[in-house]
C-alpha positions in Angstrom: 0.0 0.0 0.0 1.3 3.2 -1.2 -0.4 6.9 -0.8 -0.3 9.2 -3.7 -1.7 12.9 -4.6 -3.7 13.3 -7.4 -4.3 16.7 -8.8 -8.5 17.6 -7.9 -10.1 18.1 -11.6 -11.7 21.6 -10.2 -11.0 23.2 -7.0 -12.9 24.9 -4.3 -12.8 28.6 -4.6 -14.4 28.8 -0.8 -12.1 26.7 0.6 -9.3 28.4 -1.1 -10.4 31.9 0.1 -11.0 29.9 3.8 -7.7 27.9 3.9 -5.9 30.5 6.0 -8.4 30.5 8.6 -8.9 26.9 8.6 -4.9 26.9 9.6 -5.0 29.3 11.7 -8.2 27.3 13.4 -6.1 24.1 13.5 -3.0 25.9 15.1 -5.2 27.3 17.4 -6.4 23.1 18.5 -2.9 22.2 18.5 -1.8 24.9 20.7 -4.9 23.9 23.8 -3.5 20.1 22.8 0.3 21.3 23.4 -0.7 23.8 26.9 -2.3 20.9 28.3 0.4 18.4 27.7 2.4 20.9 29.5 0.0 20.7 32.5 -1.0 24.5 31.6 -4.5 25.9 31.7 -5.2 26.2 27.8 -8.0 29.3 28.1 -4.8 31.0 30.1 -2.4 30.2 27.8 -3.7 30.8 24.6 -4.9 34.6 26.5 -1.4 35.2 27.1 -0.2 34.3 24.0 -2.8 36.2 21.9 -4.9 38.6 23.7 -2.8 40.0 26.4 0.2 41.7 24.2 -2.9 43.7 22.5 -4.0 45.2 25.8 -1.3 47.9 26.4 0.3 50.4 24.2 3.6 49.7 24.7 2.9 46.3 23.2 1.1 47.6 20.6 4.2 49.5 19.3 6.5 45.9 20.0 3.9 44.6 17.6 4.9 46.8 14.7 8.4 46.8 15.7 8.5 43.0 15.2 5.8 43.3 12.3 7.9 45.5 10.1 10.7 43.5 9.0 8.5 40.2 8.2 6.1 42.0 6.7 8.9 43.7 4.5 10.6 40.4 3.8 7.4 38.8 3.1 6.2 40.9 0.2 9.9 40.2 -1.6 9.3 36.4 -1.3 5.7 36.6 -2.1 7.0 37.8 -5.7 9.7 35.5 -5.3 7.5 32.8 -4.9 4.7 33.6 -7.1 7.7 34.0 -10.1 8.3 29.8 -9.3 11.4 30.7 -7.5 12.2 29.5 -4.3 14.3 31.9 -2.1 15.0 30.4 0.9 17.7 32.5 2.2 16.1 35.6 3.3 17.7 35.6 6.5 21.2 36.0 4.8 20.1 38.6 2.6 18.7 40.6 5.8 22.1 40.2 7.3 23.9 41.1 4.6 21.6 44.2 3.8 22.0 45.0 7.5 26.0 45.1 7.3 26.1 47.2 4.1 23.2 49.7 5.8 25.5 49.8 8.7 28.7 51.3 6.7 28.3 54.3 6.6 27.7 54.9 10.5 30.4 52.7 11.6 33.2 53.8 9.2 32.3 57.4 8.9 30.6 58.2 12.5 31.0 61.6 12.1 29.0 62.2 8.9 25.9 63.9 9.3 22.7 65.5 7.0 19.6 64.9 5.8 21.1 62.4 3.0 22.6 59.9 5.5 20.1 57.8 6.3 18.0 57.6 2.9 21.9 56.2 1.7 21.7 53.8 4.3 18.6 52.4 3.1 19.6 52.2 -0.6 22.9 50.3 0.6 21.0 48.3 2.6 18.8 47.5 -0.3 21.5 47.3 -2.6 23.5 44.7 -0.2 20.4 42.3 0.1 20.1 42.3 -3.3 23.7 41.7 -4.0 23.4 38.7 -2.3 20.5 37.1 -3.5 21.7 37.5 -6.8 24.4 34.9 -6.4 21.6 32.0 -5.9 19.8 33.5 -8.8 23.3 33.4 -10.4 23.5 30.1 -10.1 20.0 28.8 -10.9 20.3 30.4 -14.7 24.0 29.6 -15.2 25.0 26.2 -13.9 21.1 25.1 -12.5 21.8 24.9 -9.5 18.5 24.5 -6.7 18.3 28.2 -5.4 16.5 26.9 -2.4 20.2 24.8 -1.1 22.5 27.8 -2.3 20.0 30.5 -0.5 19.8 28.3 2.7 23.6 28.0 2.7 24.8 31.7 1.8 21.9 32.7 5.4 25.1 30.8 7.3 27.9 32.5 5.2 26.2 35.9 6.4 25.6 35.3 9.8 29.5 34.2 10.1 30.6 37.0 8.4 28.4 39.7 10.4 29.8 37.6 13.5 33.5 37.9 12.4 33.1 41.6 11.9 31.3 42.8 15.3 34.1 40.6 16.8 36.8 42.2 14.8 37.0 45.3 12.5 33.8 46.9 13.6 34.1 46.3 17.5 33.3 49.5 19.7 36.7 50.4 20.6 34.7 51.9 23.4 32.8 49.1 24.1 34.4 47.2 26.3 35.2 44.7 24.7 31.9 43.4 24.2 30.9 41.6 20.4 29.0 45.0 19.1 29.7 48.2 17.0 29.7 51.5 17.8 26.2 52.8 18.8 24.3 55.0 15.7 23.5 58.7 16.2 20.7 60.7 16.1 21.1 61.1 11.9 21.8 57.4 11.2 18.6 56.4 13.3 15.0 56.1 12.1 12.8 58.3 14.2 9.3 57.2 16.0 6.3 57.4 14.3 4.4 58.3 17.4 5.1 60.0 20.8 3.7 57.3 22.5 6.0 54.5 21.9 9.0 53.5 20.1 7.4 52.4 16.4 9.6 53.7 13.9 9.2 55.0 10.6 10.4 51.5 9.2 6.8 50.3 9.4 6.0 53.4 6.9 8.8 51.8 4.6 6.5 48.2 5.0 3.4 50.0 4.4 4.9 51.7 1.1 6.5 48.1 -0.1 2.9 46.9 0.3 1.3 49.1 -2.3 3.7 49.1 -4.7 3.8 45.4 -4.5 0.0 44.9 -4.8 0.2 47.5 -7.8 2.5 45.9 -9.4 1.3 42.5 -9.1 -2.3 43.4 -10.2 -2.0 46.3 -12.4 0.9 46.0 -15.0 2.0 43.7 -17.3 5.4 43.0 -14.9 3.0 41.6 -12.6 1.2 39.5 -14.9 4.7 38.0 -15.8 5.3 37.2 -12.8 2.2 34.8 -12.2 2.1 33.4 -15.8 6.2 32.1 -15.3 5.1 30.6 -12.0 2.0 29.4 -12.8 3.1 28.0 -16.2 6.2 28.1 -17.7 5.7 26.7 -20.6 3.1 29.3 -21.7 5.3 32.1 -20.7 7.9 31.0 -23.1 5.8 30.5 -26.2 4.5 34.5 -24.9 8.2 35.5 -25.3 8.8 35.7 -21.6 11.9 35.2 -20.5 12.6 32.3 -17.1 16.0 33.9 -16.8 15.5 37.5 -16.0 12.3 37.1 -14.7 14.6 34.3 -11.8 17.0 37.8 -11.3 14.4 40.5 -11.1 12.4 37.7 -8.8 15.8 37.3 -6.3 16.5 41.2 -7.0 13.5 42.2 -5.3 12.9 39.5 -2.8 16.8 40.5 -1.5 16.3 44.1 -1.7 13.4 44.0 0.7 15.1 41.4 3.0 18.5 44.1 3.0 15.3 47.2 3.7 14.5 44.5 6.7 18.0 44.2 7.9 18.4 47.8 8.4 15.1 48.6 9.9 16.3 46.4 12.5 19.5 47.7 13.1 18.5 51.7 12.2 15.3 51.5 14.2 15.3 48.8 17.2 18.8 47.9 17.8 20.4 51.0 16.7 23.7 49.2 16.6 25.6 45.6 15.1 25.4 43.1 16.9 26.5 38.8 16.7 22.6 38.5 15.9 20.5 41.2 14.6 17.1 38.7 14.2 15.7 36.2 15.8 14.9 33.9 12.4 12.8 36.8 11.2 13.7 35.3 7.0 12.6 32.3 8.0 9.3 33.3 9.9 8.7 36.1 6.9 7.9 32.5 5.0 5.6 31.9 6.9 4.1 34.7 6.6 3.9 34.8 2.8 1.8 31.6 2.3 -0.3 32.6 5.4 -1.0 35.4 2.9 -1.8 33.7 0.3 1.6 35.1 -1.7 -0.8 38.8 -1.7 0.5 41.8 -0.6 -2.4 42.8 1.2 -2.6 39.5 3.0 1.0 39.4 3.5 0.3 42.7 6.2 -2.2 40.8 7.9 -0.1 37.5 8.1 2.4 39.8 9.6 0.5 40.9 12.5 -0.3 37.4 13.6 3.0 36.1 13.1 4.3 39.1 15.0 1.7 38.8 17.4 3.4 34.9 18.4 6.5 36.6 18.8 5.3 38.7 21.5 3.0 36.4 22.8 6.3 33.9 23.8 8.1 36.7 25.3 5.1 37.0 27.3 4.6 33.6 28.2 8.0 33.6 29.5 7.4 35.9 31.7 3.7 34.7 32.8 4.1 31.1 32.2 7.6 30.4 32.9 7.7 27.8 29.1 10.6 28.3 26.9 10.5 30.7 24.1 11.2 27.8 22.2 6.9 27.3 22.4 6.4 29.8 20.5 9.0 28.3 17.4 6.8 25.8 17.6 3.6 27.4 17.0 5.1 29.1 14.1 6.1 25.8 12.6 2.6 24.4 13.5 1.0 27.1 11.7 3.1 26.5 8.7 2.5 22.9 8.2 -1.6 23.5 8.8 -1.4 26.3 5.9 0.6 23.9 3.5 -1.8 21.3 4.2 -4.6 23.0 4.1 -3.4 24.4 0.4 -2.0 20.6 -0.6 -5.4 19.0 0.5 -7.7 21.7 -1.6 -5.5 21.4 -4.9 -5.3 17.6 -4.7 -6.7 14.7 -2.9 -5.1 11.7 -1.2 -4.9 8.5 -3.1 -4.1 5.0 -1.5 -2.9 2.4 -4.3 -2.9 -1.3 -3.3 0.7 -2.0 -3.8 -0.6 -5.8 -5.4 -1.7 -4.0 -8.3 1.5 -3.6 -9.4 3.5 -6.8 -8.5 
């Protein structure tokens, strides 16, 4: 006996639009399944986790913080994705955009104006890109599988970022602690609001958004896009071309990821440090399918996924569980949405393995 997919003749367009909830509904079982293994009171835990960090403004401003850089990444891999490439390797290209962001304040502290930090973004941008390019590189010249060479280069990045807070870009005034100098006032993003710490890097998010949805539902680019993902074949008798659509794909997705990286370390950290995310290019994946590879639903996805950050550094505190909980709702949540997607596109076949001895 042998199970076996088999491609539905017509799917449902309800389920479809419902899928996300229907994950979200599942993760939301597994996680009263998972408190009460731990001997927790599910109602309690699932408050803490989800209701509680929405109850006080200074929460409500970690929740963009934390929301920014995966919705940002997010909207670069839902292109990415939709284009039938498979970029993997955010969190590298976040890292890396973060280092070349961080240049400019750490080799030249002293420079100062109105232009500093808008070049801080573009070399952030153009340093995420620069590194996704070398998957995309090597998908169209030797075909290699972008999804190995992006998950490999995320290490090369981190080791690199490591090597230089521990080296070169130490704070000679730092004590000899693994971190750069800290950013002044004109190398920092400012708050949005007096109220809290929520930087103008969500603005940036909120502007990648529109654009994103514009171009994916308005021009001709956009339609691209989907036709090479959706069917490759058709997009090359239309005169498409796989090749650059696999660089502008990576180009974008790694130029968002760099925008990330630099949010980060412009807005919330405000310096270089061994670790500027917490697996925020991995989550952002998460993200991307939760939103149905749509920019619009990529903001929303956001929000939740942000939300389960928050709501494990508030279990922590509350519940005394590991942080390592709320990893696991996020991988949970993942599964049920690929699922859920697998199971409406296609149906589960069992083949009696006698039929073909």
């Amino acid at each position: 006996m042998r199970i076996e997919l088999e491609r539905r003749a017509a799917h449902s367009v309800v389920f479809s639009a419902l899928s996300p909830f229907i994950a979200l509904g599942l993760t939301l079982v597994a996680g009263i399944i998972l408190f009460s293994a731990l001997g927790l009171n599910p109602a309690t835990a699932l408050f803490t986790y989800f209701i509680e960090p929405l109850t006080e403004v200074w929460s409500l401003h970690e929740l963009i913080i934390k929301a920014t850089p995966l919705i940002l990444i997010a909207v670069g891999l839902s292109v990415c994705f939709s284009s039938g490439n498979w970029n993997i390797g955010a969190e590298g290209q976040l890292v890396m955009g973060a280092i070349a962001g961080s240049i400019l304040p750490i080799l030249f502290p002293d420079q100062a104006g109105f232009w500093v930090l808008p070049l801080m973004l573009v070399m952030a941008m153009a340093g995420g890109a620069g590194w996704a390019a070398i998957p995309a590189y090597l998908k169209n010249r030797f075909g290699a599988n972008e999804i190995l060479t992006s998950l490999m280069l995320v290490y090369v990045a981190q080791l690199f970022l490591d090597w230089l807070v521990r080296g070169h870009w130490r704070n000679p005034a730092g004590y000899n602690f693994p971190e750069s100098r800290t950013y002044t006032d004109g190398q920092i993003l400012p708050e949005m609001f007096s109220s809290g710490p929520a930087h103008y890097g969500a603005l940036l998010a909120l502007i990648a958004v529109i654009i994103a949805w514009f171009m994916m539902g308005k021009t001709i680019k956009g339609f691209q896009v989907k036709v090479i993902g959706q069917a490759p074949r058709a997009g090359r008798f239309a005169g498409f071309s796989a090749r650059k659509m696999t660089l502008a794909a990576f180009l974008i997705s790694g130029a968002l990821a760099g925008l990330a990286g630099i949010s980060e370390v412009a807005g919330a950290i405000q310096q270089l440090r061994p670790v500027v995310s917490p697996g925020y290019g991995f989550a952002a994946i998460i993200v991307a399918f939760l939103g149905r590879l749509n920019p619009l639903g990529v903001m929303a996805a956001g929000l939740i996924l942000a939300l389960s950050y928050l709501g494990g550094e508030a279990a922590q505190i509350s519940l005394g569980i590991s942080d390592k909980v709320g990893r696991v709702f996020q991988g949970v949540l993942l599964f049920f949405v690929l699922a859920s997607d697998t199971l409406i596109h296609y149906r589960i076949k069992f083949i009696s393995s006698r039929k073909h001895a």
